[in-house]
mmCIF file of the N, C-alpha and C atoms, coordinates in Angstrom:
data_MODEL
# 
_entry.id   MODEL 
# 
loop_
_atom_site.group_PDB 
_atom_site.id 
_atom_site.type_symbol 
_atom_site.label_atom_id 
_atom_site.label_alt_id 
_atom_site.label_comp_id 
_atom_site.label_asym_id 
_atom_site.label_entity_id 
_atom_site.label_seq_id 
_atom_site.pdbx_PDB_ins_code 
_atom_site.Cartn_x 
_atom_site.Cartn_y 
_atom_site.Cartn_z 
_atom_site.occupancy 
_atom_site.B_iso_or_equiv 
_atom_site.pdbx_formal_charge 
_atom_site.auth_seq_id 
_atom_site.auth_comp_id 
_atom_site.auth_asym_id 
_atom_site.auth_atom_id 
_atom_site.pdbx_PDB_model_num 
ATOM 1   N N  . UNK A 1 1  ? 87.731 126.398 42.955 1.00 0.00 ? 1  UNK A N  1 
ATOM 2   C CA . UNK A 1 1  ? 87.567 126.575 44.396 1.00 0.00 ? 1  UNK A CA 1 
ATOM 3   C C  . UNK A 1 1  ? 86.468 127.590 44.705 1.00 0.00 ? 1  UNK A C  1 
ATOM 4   N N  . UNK A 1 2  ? 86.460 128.708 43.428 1.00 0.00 ? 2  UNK A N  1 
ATOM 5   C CA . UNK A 1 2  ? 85.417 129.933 43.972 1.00 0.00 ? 2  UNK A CA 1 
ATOM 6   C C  . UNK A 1 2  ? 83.928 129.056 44.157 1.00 0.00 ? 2  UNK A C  1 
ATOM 7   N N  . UNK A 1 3  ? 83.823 128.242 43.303 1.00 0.00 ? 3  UNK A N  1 
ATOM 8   C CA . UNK A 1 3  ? 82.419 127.771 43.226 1.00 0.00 ? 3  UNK A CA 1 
ATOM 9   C C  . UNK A 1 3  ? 82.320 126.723 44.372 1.00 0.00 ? 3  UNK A C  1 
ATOM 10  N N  . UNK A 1 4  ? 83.260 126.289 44.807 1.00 0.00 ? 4  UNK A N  1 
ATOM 11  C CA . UNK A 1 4  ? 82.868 125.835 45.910 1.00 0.00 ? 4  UNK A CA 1 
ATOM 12  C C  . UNK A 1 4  ? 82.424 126.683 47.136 1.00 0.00 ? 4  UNK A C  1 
ATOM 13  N N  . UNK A 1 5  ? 83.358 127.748 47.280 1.00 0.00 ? 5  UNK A N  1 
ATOM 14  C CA . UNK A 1 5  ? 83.382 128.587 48.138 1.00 0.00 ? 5  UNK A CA 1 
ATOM 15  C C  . UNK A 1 5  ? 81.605 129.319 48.374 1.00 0.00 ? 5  UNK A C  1 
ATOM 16  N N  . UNK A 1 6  ? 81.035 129.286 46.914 1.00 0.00 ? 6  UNK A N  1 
ATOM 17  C CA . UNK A 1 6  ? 79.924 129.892 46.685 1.00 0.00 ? 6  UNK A CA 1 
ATOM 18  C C  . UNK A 1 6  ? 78.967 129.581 47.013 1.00 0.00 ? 6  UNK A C  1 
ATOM 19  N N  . UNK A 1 7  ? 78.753 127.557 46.493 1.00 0.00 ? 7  UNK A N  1 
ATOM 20  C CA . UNK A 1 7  ? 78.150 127.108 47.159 1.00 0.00 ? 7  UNK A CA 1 
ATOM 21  C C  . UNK A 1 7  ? 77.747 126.925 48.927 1.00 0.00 ? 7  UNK A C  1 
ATOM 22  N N  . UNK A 1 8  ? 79.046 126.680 49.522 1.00 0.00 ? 8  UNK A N  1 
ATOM 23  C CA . UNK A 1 8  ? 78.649 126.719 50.857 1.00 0.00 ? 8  UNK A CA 1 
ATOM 24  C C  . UNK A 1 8  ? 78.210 128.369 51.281 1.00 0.00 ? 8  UNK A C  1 
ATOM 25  N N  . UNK A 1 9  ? 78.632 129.167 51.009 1.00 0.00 ? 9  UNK A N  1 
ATOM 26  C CA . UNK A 1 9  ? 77.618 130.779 51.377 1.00 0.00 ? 9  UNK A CA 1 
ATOM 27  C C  . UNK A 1 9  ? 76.612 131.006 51.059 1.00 0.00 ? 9  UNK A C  1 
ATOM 28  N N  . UNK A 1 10 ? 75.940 130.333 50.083 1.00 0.00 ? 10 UNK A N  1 
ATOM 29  C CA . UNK A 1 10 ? 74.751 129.752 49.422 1.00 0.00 ? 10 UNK A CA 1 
ATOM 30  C C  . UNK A 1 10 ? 73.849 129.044 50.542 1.00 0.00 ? 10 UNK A C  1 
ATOM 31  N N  . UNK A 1 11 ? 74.827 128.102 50.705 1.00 0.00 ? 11 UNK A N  1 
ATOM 32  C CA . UNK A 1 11 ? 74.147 127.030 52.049 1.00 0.00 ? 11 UNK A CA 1 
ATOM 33  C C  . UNK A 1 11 ? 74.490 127.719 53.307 1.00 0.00 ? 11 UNK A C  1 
ATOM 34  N N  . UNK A 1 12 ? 75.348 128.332 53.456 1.00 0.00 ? 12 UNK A N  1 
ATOM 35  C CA . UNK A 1 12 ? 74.902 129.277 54.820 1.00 0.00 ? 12 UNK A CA 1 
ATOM 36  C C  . UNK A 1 12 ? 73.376 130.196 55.030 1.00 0.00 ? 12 UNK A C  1 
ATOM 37  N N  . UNK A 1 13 ? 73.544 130.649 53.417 1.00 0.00 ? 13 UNK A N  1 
ATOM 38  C CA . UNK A 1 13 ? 72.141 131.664 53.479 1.00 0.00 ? 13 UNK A CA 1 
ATOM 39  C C  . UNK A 1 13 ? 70.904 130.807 53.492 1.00 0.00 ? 13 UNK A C  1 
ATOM 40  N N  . UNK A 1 14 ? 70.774 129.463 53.315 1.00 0.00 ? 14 UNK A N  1 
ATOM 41  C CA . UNK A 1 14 ? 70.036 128.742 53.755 1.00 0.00 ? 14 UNK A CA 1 
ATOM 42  C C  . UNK A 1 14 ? 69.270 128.511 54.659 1.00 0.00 ? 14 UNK A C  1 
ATOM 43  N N  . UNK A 1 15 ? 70.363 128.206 55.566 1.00 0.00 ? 15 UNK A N  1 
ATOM 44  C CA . UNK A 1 15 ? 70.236 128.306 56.863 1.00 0.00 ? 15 UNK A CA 1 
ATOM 45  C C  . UNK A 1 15 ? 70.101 129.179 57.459 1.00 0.00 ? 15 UNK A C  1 
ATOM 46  N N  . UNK A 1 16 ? 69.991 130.658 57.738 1.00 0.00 ? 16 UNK A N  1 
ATOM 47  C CA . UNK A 1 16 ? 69.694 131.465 58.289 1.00 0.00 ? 16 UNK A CA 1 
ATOM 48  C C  . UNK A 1 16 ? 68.106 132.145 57.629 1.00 0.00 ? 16 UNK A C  1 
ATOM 49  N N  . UNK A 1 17 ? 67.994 132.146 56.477 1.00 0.00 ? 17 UNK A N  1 
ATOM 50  C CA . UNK A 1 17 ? 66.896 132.536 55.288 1.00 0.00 ? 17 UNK A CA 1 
ATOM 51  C C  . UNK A 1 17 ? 66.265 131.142 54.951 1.00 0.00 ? 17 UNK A C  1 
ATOM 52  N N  . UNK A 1 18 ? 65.706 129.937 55.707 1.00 0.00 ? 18 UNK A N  1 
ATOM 53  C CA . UNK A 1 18 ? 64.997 128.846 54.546 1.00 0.00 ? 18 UNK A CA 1 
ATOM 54  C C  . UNK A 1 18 ? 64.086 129.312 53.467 1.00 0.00 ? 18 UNK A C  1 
ATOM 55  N N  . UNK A 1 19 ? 63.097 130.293 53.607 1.00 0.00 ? 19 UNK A N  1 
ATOM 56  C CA . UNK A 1 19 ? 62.337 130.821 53.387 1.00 0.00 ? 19 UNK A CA 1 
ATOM 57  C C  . UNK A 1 19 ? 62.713 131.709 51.920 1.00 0.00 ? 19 UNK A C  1 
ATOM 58  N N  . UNK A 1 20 ? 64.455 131.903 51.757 1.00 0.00 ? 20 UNK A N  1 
ATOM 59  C CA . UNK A 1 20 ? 64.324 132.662 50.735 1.00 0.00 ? 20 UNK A CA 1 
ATOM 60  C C  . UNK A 1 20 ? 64.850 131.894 49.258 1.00 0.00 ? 20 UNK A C  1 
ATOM 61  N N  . UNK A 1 21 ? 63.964 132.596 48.551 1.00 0.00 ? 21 UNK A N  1 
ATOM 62  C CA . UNK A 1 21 ? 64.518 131.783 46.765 1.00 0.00 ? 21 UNK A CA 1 
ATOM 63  C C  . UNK A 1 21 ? 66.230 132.077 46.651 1.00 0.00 ? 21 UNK A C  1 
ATOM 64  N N  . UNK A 1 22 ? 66.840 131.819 46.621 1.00 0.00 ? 22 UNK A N  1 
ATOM 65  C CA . UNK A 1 22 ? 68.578 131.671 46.322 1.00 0.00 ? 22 UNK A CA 1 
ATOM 66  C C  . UNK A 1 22 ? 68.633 131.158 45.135 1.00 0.00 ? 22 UNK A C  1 
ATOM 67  N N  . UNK A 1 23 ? 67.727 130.231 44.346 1.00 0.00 ? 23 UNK A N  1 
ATOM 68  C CA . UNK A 1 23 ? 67.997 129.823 43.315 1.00 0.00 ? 23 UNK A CA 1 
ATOM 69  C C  . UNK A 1 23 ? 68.300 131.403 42.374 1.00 0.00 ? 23 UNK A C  1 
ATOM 70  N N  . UNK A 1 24 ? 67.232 132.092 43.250 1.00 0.00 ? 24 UNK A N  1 
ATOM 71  C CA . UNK A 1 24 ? 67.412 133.647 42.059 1.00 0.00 ? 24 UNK A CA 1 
ATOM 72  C C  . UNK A 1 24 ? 68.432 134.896 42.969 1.00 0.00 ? 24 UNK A C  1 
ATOM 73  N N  . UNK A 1 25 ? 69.148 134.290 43.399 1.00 0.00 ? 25 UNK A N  1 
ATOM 74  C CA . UNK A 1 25 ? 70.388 134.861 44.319 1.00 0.00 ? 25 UNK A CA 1 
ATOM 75  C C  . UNK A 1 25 ? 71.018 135.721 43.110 1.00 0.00 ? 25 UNK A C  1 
ATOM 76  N N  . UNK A 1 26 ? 71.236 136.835 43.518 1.00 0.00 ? 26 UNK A N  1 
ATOM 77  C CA . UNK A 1 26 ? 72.116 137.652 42.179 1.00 0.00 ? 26 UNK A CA 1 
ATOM 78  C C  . UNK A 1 26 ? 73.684 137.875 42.991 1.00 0.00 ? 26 UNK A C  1 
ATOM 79  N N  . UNK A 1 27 ? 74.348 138.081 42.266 1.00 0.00 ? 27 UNK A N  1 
ATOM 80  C CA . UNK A 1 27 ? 75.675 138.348 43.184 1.00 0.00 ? 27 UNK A CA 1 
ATOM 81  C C  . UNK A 1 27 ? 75.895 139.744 43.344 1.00 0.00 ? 27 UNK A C  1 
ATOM 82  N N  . UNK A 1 28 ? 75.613 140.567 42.956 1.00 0.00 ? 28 UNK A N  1 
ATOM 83  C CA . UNK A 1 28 ? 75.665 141.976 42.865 1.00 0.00 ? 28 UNK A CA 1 
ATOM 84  C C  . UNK A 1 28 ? 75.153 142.667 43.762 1.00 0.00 ? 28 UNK A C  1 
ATOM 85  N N  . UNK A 1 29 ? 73.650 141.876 43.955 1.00 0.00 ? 29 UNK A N  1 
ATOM 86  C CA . UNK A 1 29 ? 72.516 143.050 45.243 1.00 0.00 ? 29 UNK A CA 1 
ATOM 87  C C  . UNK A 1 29 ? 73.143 142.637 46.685 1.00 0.00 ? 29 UNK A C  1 
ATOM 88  N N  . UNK A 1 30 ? 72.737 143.183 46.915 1.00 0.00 ? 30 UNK A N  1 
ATOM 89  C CA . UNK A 1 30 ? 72.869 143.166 48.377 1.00 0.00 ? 30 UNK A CA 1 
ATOM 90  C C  . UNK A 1 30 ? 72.477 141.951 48.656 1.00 0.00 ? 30 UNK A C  1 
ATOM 91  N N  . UNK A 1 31 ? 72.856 141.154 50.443 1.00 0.00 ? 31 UNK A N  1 
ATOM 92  C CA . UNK A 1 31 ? 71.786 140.390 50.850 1.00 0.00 ? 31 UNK A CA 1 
ATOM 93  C C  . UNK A 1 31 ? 70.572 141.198 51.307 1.00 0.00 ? 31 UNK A C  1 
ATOM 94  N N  . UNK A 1 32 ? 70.942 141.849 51.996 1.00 0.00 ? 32 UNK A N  1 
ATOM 95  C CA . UNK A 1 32 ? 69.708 142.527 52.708 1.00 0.00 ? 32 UNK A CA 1 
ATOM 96  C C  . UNK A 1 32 ? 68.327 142.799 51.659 1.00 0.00 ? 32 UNK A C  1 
ATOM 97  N N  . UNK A 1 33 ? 68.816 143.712 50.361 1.00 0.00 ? 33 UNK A N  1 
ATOM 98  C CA . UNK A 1 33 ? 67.909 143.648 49.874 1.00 0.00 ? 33 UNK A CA 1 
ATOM 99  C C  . UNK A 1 33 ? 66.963 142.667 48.895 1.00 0.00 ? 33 UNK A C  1 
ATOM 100 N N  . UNK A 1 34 ? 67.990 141.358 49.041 1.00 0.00 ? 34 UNK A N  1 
ATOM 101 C CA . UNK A 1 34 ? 67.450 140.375 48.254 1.00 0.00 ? 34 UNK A CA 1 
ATOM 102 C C  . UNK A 1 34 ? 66.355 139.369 49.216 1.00 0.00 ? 34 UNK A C  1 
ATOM 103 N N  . UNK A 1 35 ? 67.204 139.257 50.069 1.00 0.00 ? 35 UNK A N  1 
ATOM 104 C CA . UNK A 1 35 ? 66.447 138.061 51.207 1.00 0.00 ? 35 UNK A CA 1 
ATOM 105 C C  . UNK A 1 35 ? 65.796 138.332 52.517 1.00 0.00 ? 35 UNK A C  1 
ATOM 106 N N  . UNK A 1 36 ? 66.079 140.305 52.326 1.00 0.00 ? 36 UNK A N  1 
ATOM 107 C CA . UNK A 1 36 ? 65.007 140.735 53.461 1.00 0.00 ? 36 UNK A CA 1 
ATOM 108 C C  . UNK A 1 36 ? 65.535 140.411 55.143 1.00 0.00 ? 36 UNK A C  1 
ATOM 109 N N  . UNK A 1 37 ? 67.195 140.202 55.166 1.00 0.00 ? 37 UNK A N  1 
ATOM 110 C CA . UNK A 1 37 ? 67.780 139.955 56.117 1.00 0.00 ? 37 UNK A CA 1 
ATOM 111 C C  . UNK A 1 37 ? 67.736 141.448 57.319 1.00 0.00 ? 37 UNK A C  1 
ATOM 112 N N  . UNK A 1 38 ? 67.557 140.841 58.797 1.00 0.00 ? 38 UNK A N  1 
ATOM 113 C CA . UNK A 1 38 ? 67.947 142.441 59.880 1.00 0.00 ? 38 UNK A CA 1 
ATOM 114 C C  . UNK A 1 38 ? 69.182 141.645 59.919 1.00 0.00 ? 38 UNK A C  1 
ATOM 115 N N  . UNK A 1 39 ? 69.891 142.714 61.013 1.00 0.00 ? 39 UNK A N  1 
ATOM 116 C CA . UNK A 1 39 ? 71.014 142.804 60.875 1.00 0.00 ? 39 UNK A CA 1 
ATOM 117 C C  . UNK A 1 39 ? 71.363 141.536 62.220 1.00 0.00 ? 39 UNK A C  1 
ATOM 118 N N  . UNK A 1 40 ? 70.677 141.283 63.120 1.00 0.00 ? 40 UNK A N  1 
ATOM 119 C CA . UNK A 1 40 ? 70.448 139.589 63.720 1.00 0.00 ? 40 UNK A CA 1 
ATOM 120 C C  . UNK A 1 40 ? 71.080 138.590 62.715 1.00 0.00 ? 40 UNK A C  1 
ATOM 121 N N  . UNK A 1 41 ? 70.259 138.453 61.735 1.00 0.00 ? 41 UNK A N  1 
ATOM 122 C CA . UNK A 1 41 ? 70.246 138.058 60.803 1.00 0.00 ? 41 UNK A CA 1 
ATOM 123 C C  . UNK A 1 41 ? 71.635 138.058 59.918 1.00 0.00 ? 41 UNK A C  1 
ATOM 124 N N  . UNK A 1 42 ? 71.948 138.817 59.517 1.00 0.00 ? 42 UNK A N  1 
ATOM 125 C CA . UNK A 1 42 ? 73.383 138.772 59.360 1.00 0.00 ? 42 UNK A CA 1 
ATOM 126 C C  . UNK A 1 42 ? 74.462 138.860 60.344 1.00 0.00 ? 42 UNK A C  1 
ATOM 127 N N  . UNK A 1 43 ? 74.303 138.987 61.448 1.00 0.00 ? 43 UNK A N  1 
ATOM 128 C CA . UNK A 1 43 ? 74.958 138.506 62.386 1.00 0.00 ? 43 UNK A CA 1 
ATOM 129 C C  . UNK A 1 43 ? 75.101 137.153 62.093 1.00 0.00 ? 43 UNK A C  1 
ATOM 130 N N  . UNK A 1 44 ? 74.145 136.578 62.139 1.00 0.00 ? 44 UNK A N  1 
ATOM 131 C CA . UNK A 1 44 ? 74.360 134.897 62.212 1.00 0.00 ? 44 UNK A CA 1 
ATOM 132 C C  . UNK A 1 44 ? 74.781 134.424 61.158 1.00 0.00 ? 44 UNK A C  1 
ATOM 133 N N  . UNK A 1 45 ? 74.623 135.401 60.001 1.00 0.00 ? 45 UNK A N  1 
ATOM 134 C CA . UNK A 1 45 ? 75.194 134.425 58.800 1.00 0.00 ? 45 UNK A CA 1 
ATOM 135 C C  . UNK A 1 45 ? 76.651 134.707 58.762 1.00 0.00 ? 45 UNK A C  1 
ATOM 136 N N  . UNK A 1 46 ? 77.131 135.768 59.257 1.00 0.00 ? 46 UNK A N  1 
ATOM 137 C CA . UNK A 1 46 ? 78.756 136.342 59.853 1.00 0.00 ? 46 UNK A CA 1 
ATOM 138 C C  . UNK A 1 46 ? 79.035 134.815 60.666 1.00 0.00 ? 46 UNK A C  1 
ATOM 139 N N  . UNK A 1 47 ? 78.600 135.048 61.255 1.00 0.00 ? 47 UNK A N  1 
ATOM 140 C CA . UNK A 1 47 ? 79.085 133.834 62.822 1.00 0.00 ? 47 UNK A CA 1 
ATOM 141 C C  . UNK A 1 47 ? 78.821 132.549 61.824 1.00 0.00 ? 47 UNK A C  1 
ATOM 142 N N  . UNK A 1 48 ? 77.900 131.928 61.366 1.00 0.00 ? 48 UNK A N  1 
ATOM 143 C CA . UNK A 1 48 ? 78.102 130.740 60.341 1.00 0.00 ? 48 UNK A CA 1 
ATOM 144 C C  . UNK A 1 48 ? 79.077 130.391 59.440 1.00 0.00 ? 48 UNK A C  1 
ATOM 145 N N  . UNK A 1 49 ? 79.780 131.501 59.063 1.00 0.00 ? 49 UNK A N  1 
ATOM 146 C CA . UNK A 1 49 ? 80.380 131.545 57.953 1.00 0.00 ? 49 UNK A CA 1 
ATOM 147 C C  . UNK A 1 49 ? 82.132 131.110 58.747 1.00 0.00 ? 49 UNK A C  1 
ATOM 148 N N  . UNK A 1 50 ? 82.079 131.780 59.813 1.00 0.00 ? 50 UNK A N  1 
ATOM 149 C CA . UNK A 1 50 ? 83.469 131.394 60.452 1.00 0.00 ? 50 UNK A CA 1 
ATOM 150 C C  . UNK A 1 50 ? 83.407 130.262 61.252 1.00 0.00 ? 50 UNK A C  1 
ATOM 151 N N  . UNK A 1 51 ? 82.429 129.614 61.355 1.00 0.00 ? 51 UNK A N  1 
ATOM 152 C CA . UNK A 1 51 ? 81.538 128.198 61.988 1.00 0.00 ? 51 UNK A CA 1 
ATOM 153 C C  . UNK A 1 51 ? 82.439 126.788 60.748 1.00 0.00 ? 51 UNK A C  1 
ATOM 154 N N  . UNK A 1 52 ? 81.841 127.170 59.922 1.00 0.00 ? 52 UNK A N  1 
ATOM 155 C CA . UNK A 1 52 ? 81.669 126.490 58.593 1.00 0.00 ? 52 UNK A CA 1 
ATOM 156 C C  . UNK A 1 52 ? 83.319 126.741 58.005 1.00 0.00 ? 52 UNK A C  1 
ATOM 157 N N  . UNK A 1 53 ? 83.913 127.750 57.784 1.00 0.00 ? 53 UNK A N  1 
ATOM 158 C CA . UNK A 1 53 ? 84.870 127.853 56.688 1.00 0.00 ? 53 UNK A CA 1 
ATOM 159 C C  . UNK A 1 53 ? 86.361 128.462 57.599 1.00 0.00 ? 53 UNK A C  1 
ATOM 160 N N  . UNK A 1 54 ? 86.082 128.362 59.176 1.00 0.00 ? 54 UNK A N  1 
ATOM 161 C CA . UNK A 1 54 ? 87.042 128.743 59.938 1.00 0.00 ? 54 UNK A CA 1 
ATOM 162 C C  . UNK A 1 54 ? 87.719 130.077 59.313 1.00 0.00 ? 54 UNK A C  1 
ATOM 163 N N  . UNK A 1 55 ? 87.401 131.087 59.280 1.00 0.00 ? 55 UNK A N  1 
ATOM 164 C CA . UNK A 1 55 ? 87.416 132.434 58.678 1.00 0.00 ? 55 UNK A CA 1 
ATOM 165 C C  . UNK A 1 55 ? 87.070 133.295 59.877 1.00 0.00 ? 55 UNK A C  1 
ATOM 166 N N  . UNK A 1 56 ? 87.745 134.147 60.827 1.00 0.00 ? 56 UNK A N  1 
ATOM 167 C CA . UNK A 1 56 ? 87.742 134.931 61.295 1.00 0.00 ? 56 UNK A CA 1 
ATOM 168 C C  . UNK A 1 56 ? 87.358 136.552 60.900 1.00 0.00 ? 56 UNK A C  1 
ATOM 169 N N  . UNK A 1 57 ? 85.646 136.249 60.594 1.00 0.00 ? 57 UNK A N  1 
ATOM 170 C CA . UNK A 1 57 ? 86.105 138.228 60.125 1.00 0.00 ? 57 UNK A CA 1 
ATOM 171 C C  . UNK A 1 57 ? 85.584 138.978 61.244 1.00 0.00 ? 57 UNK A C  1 
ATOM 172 N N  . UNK A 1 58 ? 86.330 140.293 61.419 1.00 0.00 ? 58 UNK A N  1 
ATOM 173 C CA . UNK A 1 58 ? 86.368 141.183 62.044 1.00 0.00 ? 58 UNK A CA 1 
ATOM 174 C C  . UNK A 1 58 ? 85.170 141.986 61.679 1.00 0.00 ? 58 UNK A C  1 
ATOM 175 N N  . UNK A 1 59 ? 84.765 142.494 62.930 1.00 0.00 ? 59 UNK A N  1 
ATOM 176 C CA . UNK A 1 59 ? 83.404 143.231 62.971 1.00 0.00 ? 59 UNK A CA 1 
ATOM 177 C C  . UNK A 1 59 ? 83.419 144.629 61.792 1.00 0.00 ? 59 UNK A C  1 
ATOM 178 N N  . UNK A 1 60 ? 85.041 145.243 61.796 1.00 0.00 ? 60 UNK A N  1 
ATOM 179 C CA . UNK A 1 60 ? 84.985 146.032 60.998 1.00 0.00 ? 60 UNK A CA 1 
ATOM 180 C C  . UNK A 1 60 ? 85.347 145.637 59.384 1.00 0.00 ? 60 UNK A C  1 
ATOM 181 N N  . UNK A 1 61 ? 84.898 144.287 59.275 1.00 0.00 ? 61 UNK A N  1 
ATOM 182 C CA . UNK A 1 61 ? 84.935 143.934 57.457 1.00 0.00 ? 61 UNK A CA 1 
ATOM 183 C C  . UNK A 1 61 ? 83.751 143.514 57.436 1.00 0.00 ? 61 UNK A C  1 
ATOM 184 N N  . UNK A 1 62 ? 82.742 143.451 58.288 1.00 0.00 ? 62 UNK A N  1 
ATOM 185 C CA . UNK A 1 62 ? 81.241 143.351 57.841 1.00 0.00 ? 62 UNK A CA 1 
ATOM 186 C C  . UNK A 1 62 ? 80.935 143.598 56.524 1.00 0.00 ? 62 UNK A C  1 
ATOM 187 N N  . UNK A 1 63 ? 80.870 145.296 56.276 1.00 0.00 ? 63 UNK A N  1 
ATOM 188 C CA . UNK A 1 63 ? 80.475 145.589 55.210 1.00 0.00 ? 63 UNK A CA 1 
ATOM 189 C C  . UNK A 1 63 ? 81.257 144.731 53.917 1.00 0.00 ? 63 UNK A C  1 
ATOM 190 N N  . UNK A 1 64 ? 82.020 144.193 53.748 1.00 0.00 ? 64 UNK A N  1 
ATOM 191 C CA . UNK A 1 64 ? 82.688 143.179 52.528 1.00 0.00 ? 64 UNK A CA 1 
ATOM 192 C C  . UNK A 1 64 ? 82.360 142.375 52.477 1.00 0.00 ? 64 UNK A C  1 
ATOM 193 N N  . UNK A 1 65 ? 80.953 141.938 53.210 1.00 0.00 ? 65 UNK A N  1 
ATOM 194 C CA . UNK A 1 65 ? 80.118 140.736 53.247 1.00 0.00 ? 65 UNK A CA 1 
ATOM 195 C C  . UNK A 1 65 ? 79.035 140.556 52.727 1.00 0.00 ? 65 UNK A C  1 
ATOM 196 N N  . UNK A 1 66 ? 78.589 141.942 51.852 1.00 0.00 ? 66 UNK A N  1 
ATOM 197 C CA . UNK A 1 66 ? 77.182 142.391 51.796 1.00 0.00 ? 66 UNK A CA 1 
ATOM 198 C C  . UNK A 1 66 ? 76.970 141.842 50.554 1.00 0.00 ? 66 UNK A C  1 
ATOM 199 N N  . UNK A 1 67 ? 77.117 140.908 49.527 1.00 0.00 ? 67 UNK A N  1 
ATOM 200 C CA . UNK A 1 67 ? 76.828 140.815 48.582 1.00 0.00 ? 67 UNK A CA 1 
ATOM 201 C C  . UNK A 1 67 ? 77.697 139.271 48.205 1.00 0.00 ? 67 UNK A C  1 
ATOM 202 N N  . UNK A 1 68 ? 76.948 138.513 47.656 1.00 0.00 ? 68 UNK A N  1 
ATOM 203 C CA . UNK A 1 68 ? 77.636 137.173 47.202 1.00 0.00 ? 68 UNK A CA 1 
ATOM 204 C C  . UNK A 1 68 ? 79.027 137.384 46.321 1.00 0.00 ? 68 UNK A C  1 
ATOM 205 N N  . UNK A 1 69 ? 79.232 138.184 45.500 1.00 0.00 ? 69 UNK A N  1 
ATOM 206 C CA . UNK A 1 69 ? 80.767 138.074 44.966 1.00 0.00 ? 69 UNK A CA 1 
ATOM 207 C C  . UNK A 1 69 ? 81.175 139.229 45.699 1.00 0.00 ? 69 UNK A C  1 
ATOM 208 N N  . UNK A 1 70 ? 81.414 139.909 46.989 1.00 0.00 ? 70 UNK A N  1 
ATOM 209 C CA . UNK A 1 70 ? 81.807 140.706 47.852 1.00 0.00 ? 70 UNK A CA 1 
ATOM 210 C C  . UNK A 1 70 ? 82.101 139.476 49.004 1.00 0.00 ? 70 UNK A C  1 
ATOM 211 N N  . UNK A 1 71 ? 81.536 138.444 49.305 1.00 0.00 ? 71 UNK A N  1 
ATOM 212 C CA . UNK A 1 71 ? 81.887 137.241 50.142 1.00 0.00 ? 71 UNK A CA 1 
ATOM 213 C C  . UNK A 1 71 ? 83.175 136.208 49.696 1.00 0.00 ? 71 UNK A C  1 
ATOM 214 N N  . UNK A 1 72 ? 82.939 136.140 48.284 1.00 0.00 ? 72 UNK A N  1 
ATOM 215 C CA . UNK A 1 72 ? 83.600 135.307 47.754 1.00 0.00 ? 72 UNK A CA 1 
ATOM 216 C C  . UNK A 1 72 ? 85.383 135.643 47.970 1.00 0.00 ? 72 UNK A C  1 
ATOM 217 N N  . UNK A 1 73 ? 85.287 137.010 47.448 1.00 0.00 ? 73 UNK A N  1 
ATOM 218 C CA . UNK A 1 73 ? 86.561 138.145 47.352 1.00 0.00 ? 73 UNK A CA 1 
ATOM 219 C C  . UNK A 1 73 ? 87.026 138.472 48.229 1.00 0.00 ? 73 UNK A C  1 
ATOM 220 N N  . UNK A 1 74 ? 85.834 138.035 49.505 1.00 0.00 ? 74 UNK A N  1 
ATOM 221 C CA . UNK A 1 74 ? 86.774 138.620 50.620 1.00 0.00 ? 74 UNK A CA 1 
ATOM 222 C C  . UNK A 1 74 ? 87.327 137.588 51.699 1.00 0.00 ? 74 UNK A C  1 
ATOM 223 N N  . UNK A 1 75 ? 86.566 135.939 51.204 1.00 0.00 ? 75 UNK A N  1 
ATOM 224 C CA . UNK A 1 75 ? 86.963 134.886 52.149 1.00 0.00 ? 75 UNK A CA 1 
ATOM 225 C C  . UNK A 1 75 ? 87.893 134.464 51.168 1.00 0.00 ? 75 UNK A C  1 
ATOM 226 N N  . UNK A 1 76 ? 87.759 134.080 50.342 1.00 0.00 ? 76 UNK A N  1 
ATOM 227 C CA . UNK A 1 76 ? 88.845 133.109 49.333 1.00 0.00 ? 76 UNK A CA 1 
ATOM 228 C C  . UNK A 1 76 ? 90.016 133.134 49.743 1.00 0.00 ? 76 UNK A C  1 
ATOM 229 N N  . UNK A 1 77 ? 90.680 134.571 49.916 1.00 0.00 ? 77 UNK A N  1 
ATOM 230 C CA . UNK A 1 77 ? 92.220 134.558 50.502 1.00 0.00 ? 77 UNK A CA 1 
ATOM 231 C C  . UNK A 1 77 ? 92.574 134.222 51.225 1.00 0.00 ? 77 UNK A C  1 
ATOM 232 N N  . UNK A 1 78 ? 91.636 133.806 52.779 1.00 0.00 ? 78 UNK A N  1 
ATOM 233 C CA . UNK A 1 78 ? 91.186 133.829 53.502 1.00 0.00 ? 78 UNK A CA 1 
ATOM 234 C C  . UNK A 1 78 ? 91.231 132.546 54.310 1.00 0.00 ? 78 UNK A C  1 
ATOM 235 N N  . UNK A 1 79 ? 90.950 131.408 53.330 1.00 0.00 ? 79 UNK A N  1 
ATOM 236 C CA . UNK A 1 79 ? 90.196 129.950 53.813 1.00 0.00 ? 79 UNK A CA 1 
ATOM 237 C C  . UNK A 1 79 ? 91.554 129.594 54.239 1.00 0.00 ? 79 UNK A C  1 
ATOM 238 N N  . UNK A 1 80 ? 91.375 128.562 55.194 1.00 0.00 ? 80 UNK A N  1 
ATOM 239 C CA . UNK A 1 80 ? 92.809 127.953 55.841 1.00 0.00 ? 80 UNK A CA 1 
ATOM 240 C C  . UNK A 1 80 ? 93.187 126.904 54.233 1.00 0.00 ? 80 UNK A C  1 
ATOM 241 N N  . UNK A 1 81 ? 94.887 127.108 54.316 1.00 0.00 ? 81 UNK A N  1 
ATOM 242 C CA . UNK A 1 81 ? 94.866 125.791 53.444 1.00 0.00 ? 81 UNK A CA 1 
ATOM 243 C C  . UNK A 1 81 ? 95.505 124.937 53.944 1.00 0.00 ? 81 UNK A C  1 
ATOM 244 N N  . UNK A 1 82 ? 95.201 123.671 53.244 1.00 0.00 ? 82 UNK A N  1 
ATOM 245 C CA . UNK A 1 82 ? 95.249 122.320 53.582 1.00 0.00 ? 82 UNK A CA 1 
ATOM 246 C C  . UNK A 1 82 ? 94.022 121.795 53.121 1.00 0.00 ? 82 UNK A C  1 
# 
């Protein structure tokens, strides 16, 4: 499921970043410092992400968003099931 989960945050950052290489996406760095995101910018990939995976996060779990396995860890529990 994680790798699914990965992929579509992958394809969120897509869409907000076309422009950035993801193939060389690390999970560790930051987004910001990988893909050169403002914080607009992650706004929208916040708001995409609960668009896409019906995930409600709260303005104050932002920061648990900042990094691809920091996304993973913090939606997974998260995703509606069914």
């Amino acid at each position: 499921m994680n790798g699914e989960l990965e992929k579509t945050i992958v394809a969120v950052l897509a869409e907000i970043a076309p422009e950035a290489d993801l193939a060389a996406l690390s999970g560790q760095v930051p987004f910001r410092d990988q893909l050169d995101l403002d914080s607009m910018d992650f706004l929208h990939f916040v708001q995409a992400l609960d668009k896409k995976l019906h995930v409600d996060v709260p303005e104050a779990d932002y920061p648990k968003l900042m990094t691809l396995d920091e996304c993973v860890k913090y939606l997974a529990p998260r995703l509606p099931k069914g």
